[in-house]
C-alpha positions in Angstrom: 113.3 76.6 82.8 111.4 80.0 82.4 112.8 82.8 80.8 113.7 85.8 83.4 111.1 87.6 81.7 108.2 85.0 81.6 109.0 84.6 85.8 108.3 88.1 86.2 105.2 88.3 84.5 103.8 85.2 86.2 105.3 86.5 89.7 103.3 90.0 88.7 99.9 87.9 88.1 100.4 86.3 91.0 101.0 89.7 93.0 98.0 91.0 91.2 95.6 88.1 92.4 96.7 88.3 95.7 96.0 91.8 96.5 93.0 92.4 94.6 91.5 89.0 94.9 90.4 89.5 99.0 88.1 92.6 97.5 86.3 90.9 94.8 85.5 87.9 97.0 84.0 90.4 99.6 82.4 92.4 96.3 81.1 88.7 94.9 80.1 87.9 98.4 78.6 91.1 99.2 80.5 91.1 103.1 81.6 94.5 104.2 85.4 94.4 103.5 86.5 95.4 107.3 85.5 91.9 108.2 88.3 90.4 106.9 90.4 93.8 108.0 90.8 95.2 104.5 90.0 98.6 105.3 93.2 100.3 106.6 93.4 101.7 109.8 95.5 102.2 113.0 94.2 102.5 116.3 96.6 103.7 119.0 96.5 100.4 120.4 97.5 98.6 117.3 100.6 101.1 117.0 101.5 100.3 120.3 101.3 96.8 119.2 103.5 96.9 116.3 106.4 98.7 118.1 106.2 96.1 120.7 106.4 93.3 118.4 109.2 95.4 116.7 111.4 95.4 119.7 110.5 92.3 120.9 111.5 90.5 117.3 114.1 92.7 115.7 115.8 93.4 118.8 117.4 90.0 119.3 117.4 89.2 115.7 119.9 91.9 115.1 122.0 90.8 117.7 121.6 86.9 116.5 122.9 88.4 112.9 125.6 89.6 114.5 126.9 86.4 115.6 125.2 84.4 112.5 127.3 81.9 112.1 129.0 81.3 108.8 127.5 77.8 108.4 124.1 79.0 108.3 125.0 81.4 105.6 126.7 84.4 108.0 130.0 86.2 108.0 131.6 85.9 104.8 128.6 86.7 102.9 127.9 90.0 101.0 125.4 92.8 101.3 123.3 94.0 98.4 124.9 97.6 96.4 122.8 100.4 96.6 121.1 99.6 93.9 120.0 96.1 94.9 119.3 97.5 98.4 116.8 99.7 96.9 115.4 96.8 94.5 114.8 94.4 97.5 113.4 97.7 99.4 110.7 98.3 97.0 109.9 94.8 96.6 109.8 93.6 100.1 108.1 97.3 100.8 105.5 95.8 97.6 105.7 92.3 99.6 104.1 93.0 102.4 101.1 94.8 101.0 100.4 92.2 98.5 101.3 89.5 101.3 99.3 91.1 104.1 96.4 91.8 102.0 96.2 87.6 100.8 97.3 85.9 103.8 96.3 88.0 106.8 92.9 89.4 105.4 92.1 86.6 103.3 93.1 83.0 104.6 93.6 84.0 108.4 89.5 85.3 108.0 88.7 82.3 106.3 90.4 79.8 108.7 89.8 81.6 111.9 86.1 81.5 111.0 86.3 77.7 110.6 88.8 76.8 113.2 88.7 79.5 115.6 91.7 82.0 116.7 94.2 79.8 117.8 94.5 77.1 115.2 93.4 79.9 112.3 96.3 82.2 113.0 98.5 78.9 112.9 97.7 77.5 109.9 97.9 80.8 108.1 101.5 81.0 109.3 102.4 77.7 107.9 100.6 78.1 104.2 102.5 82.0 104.5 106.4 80.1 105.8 105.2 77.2 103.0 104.3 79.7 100.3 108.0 81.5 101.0 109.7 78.1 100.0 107.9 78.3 96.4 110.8 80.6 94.7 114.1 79.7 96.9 113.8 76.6 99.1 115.4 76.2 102.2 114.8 75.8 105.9 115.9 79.6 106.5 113.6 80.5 104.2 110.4 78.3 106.4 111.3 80.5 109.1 108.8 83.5 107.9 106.5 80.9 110.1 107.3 82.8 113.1 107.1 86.2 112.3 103.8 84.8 110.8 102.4 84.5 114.0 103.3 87.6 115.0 101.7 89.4 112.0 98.8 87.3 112.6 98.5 88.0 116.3 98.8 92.0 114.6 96.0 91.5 112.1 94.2 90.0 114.8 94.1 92.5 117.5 93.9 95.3 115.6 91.0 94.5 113.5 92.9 95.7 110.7 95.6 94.2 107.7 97.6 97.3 108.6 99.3 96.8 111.7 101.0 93.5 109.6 101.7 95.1 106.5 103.6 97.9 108.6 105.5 94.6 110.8 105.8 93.0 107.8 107.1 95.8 106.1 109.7 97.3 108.6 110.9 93.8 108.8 111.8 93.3 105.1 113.6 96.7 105.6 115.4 94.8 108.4 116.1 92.3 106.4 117.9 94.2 103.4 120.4 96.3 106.2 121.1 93.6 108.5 120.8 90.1 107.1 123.3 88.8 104.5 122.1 87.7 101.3 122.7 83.9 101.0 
């Protein structure tokens, strides 16, 4: 098994390719960058968007984690210290940038291009919930299919990788308050 160390370097090269990868294909490929929503923006219609998903995702998961039950890895379980809090902050902050950037701009432009809307939102959901189960396997951990869709149904509407990486990222947030850590 890898060294803590070796991990993290491979974990930052991987990180690295993913978000800067997307730019140089469009540099390589000499396509304007907001095609595959890589320039940042939020139109007031996106926002709207992204609170609405908010509420309509968040909303009932907090209530679910509130009744997790202890089988599936609820009560009973601890929350991160402070200090891990703020780790898996900046990381899942980091996450959804890096993510957002690859999977939304990158693959779901690529597959909605050959498949159209529908399936290309899909499939970029299930390589995203697949690619979560690459570290820490687990059928909890194939869930991120879901809010997959959502960020993908984001990316799509708004034109833009921004109203994801915003879900994405008040999600992760989410995550580190309300979910336990298995």
């Amino acid at each position: 098994m890898l060294s803590r160390f070796y991990r993290e370097i491979i974990g930052l090269i991987v990180a690295a390719f993913m978000l800067y990868f997307p730019y140089e294909w469009c540099k390589f490929r000499h396509e304007d960058e907001k095609i595959y929503g890589l320039k940042w923006f939020l139109t007031s219609k996106s926002k709207r968007d992204v609170i609405i998903a908010l509420a309509l995702t968040l909303i009932p998961l907090s209530v679910i984690t509130f009744y997790w039950p202890y089988e599936w890895g609820g009560r009973g379980l601890k929350h991160p210290d402070f200090f891990q809090a703020l780790d898996y902050l900046g990381g899942g902050i980091a996450a959804a940038f890096i993510e957002e950037t690859f999977f939304r701009g990158f693959i779901q432009t690529l597959s909605v291009k050959k498949f159209g809307v529908y399936v290309g939102i899909f499939l970029t959901s299930l390589i995203f919930a697949l690619s979560h189960l690459i570290v820490i396997s687990g059928w909890l951990r194939f869930a991120t299919f879901f809010p997959g869709l959502v960020m993908g149904i984001l990316r799509h509407r708004g034109g833009s990788v921004m109203p994801s990486i915003i879900y994405h990222a008040l999600c992760n947030v989410w995550a580190v308050w309300l979910a336990p850590v298995p």
